[in-house]
N, C-alpha and C positions, 0 to 999 in steps of 0.2 A: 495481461500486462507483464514487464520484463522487463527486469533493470532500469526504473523510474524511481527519483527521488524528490521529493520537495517539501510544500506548505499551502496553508490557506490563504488566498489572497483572493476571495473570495469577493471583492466592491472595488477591485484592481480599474475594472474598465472603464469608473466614474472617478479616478484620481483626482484630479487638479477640483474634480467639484466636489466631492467628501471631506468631509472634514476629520484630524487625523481620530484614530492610528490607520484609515482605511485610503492613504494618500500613499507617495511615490518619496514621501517623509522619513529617512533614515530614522532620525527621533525627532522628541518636542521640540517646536522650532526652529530646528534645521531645516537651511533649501532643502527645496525637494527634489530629485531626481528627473531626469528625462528617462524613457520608457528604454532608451536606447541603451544607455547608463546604468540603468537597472539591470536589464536583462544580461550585459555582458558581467555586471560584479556576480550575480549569481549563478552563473554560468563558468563562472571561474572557480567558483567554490565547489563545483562538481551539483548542484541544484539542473534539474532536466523537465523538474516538470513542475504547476499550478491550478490550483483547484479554485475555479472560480465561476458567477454566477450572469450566466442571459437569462433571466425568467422575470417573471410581471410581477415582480416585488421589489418596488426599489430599494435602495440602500442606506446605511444609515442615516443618510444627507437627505438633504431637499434635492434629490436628482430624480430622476425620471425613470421608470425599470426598463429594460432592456422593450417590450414590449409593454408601449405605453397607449396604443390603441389596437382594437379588434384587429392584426393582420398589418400595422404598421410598427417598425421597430425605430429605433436612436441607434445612431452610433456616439454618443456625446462629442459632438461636434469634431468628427473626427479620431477620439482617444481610441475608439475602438481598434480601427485602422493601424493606428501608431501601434498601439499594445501588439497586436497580432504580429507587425511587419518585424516590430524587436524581437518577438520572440523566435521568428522565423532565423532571423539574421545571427542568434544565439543558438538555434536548438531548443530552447525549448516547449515543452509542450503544453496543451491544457488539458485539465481532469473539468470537463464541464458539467455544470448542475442545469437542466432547460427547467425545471418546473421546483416550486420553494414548497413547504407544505404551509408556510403561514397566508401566501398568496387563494391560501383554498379554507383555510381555517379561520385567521384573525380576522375579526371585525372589521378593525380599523383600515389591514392590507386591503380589504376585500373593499371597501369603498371606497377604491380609487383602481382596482382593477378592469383594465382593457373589457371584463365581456361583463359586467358586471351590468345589469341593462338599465340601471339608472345615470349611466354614464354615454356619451356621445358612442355611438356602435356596439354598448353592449345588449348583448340577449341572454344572458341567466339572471332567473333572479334569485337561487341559492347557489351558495359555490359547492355542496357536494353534487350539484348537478352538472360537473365538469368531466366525471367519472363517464357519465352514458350519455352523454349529449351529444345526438349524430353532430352537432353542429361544433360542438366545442373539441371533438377529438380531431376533428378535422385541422382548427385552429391548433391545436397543438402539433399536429404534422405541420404545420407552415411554419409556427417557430423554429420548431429543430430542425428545417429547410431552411431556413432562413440563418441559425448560425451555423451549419455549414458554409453555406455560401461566404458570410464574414470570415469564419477560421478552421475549415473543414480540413485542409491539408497538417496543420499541428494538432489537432484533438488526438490525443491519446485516450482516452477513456470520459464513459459518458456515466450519469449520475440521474438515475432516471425523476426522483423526486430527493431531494436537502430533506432529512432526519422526518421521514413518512411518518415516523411512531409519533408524530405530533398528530396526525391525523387518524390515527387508528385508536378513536376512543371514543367510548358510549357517546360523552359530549358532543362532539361536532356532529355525529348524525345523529341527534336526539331519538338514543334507544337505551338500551343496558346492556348487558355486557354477554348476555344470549346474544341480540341483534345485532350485536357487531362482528360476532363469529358470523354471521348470516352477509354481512355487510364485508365482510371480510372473503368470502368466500365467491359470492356472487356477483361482487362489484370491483372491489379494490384488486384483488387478484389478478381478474381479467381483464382491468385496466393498466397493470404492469407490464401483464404479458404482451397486449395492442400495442404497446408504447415500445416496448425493448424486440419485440419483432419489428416496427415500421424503423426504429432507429438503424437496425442490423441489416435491411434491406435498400438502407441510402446509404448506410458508412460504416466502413470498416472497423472501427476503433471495437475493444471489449464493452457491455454494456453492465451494468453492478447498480444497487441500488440500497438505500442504507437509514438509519441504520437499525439491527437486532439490538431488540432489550429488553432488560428483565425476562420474564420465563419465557426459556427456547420452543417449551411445548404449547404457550398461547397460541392459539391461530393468527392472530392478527400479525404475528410474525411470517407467517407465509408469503406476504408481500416481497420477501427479500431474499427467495428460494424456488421461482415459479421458473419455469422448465426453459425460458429462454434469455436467462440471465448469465453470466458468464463469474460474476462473482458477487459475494456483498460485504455488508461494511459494518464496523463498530466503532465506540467511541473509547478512548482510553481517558480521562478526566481523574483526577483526585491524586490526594498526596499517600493515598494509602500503595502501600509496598508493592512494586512492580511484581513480584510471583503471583497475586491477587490478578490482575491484567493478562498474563500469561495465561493462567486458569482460565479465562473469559476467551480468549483466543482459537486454545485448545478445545473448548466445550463447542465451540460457535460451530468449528473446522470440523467437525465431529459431526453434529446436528446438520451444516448446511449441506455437504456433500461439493462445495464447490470452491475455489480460492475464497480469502478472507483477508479483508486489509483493512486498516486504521486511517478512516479518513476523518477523524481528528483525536486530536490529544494536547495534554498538559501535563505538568509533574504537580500541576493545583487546584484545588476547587473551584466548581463554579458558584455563581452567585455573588449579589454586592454584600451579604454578609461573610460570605468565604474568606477563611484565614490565606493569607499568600506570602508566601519566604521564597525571597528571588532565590534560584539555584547558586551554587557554587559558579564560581570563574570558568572553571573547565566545561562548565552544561553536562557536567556527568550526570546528573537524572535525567533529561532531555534524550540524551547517548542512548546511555543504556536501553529507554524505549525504543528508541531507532534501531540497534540493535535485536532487539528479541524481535522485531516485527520481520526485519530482515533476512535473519537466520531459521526462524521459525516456519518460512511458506516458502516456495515454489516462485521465483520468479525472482528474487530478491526485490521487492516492493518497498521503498520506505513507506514510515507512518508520515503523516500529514499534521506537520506540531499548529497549533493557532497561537497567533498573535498573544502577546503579552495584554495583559490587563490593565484596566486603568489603576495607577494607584490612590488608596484613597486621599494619601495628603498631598496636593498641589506642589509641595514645598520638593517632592519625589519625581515629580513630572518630567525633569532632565534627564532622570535614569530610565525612564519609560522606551520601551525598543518601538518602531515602525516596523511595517513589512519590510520595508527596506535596509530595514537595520541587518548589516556584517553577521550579527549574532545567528538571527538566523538563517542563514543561508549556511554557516560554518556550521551549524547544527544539523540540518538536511544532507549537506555532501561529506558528510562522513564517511561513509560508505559507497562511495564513487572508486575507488580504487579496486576496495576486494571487488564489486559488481565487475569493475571491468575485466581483473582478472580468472571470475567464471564464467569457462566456456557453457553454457545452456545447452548448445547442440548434442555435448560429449552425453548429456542426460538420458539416463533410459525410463523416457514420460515423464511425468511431474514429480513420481517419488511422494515421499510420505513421513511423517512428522518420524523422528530416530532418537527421539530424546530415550525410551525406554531402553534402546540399544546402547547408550554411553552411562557407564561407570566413574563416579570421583565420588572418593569420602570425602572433598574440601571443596567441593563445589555445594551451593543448597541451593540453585536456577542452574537450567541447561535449556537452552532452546536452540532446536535445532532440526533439520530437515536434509533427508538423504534417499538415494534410491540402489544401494549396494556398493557401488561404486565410487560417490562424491556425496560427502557430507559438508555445509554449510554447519559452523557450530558458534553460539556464543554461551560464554560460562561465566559465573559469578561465583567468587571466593568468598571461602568465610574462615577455610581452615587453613598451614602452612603447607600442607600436603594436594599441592597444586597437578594433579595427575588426573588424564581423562582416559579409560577406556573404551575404546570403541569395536562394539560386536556389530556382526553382521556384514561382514566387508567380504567382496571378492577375495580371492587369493591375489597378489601380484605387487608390481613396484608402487610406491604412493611417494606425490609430492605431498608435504604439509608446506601450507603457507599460515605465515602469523603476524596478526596485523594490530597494532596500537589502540587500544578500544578506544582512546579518547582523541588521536590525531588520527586515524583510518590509514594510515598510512603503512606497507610491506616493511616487517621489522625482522624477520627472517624465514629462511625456507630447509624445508630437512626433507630429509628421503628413506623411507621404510621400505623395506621386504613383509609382506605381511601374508602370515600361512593361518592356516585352524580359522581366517575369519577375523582375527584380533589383531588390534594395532592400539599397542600402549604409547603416551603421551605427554611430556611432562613440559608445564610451559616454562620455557626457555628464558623469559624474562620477567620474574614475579609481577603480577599485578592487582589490581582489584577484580580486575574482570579479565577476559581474552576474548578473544574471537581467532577463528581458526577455520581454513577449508583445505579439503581432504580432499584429493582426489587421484585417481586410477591413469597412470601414466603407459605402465607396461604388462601386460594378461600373464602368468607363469604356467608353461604349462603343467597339466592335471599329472597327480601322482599317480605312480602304477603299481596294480595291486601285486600279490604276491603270483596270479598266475601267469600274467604278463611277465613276468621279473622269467619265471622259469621259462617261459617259451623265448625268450631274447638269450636267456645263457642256453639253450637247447640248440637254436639258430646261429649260435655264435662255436659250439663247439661242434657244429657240423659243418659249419665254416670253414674251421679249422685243421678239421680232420680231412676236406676234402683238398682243401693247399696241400698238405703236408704226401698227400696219394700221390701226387704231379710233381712231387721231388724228383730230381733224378741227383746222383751221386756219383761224380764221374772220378775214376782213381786213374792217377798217372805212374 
């Protein structure tokens, strides 16, 4: 993926039947939006893309799942249609999820799932029998044929299972925690792999599958690193200190060996006892994630914020945001401008995390990714001594461009000479944070050593010498 921004909107294609925040509902009680409506306000906001869900688990609502019998799908009477055609008509794209992990785990999802065989056309009668069942992998090649066919041409990336790590635990296959590395190994693995090979061989889009948690080196994490995966995912959640997150980023990008994005986040806890303090006005906590996700990997990737919470007291319910709500879309297209202004082709391959290469006593977060030539960087102040060095660079000309962390918008541009590799930096307009891209305008050419030097003055005074032979000196 590449230069994609958005959010979860996750129960988008059951609008008008959901009840809110999973509706077309700016906020509480506010009309709600047409599909059409929608798609061009966030689309204006610099928003490109949507993470949302075809798979046999319906939705908050009394609605029906995408596939509500063996091999037959809903479009809910239409919305599906609408959704696709605005998004087509806007640009943007989907980040689709075809299969839920509760549709395979919860009780409750699971009796009323399509193959469940106490239900009209189904035939399992456990759901870890979804994994190897000639008959059920089959049916899953029909669904993700089947949303192709609905919205094949905007899928930008595919999601092979919504948060697996609900299924990778002794529980759901009644074993321990030996057995499930065996379960893990034998089953679940090669059921990722089956799945993100038959994806990749009807559709283009990247395939990633999510999310890593807890220890990197459990096996049951393997599910999210099997050889034909193109990237995987994590979750950003809690109100604890964004350098904590970044940490998790870094380890992950480390461990998996492949891209790494946040397909969701919050600047607050989860759970109905979870403390929650709405952000500041500006969404600088909200930002600032968007940022490190952005500067930090290859592709400029936003994170994927979720929906605001319910709040607990009714009497709060007017302040409560929709997917539809302004807020967040102005929070996902932050970063529509710097993405547009990096060239990706000028890149040599995908480059690699540069944070150990840049220098600041006043920065205490740097997140950041480069490949010698063009550095992505976002920076967090704590000290007044707002100065980045950056080692590792070509020799040659550099535009720096520098962009408003909180409006994303080009706030000035400077031009360095950069020799020995070093290009010092001082940001231009104090802030809390920056964001800043570097990059390789004009190559200088290579110094020359001292024996070069004598063989040009050698060539130059034999030059010289030999004009000066073919003198003639005519006296009158």
């Amino acid at each position: 993926m590449q230069k994609v921004r958005g959010y979860n909107t996750i129960h988008l294609p059951i609008a008008s039947i959901a009840s809110y925040p999973d509706s077309l509902q700016p906020a509480f009680g506010a009309p709600a939006l047409t599909f059409g409506d929608f798609c061009a306000r966030i689309s204006a906001d610099g928003v490109n893309l949507l993470r949302v869900k075809l798979c046999g688990r319906r939705g908050d609502a009394d609605a029906l799942p995408f596939e509500y019998q063996t091999g037959v799908y809903t479009d809910w009477n239409g919305q599906l249609q609408e959704m696709v055609q605005a998004c087509t008509d806007h640009g943007i794209g989907l980040w689709v999820i075809p299969f839920d992990s509760r549709e395979m785990s919860s009780e409750y999802v699971w009796s009323y799932n399509a193959w469940n065989a106490s239900n009209s056309g189904g035939f399992l009668e456990n759901p870890t029998e979804m994994f190897t069942n000639p008959a059920a992998i089959d049916a899953m090649k029909d669904r993700i044929r089947a949303i192709i066919d609905y919205a094949g041409p905007i899928i930008k990336a595919w999601e092979v299972c919504a948060e697996m790590v609900s299924l990778m635990t002794p529980y759901v296959w009644g074993t321990d925690w030996a057995g499930l590395t065996t379960v893990t190994r034998e089953i679940a693995v090669p059921w990722v792999e089956e799945i993100a090979q038959y994806i990749k061989s009807v559709h283009p889009a990247p395939v990633g599958n999510g999310q890593v948690f807890g220890d990197l080196s459990a096996p049951r994490n393997e599910v999210y690193r099997t050889p034909s995966l193109d990237f995987c995912l994590i979750n950003w959640y809690g109100d604890r200190d964004v350098s904590e997150k970044f940490k998790w980023l870094r380890d992950v990008q480390a461990w998996a060996g492949i891209p790494v994005y946040v397909e969701q986040y919050a600047p607050w806890d989860l759970g109905a006892e979870a403390d929650y303090t709405r952000e500041p006005d500006t969404f600088a906590w909200s930002k600032m994630h968007e940022w490190i996700a952005v500067c930090g990997e290859h592709g400029l990737v936003g994170p994927l914020r979720w929906p605001e919470i319910r709040p607990r007291n009714p009497d709060q319910y007017a302040l409560w945001w929709g997917i539809a709500h302004p807020n967040m879309a102005s929070i996902a297209g932050v970063s529509a401008e710097y993405a547009a202004r990096v060239d990706l082709e000028e890149w040599d391959g995908p480059g690699q995390a540069w944070d150990s290469l840049i220098v600041s006593p006043g920065a205490d977060l740097v997140s950041s990714w480069g490949d010698g030539a063009h550095v992505t960087a976002f920076a967090r102040w704590i000290e007044n001594d707002r100065q980045l060095v950056i080692h590792g660079l070509r020799d040659g000309i550099y535009d720096v461009l520098w962009f408003g962390w909180l409006s994303g918008t080009l706030t000035k541009v400077q031009n360095f000479e950069v020799t020995s590799g070093r290009l010092a930096l001082d940001e231009p307009v104090p802030a809390d944070c920056s964001v800043l891209y570097v990059s390789l305008t004009d190559v200088l050419p290579p110094p020359l050593d001292e024996e070069r030097v004598r063989e040009i003055a050698r060539e130059e005074a034999i030059r010289a010498l030999n004009e000066a032979e073919f003198t003639v000196t005519v006296h009158v």
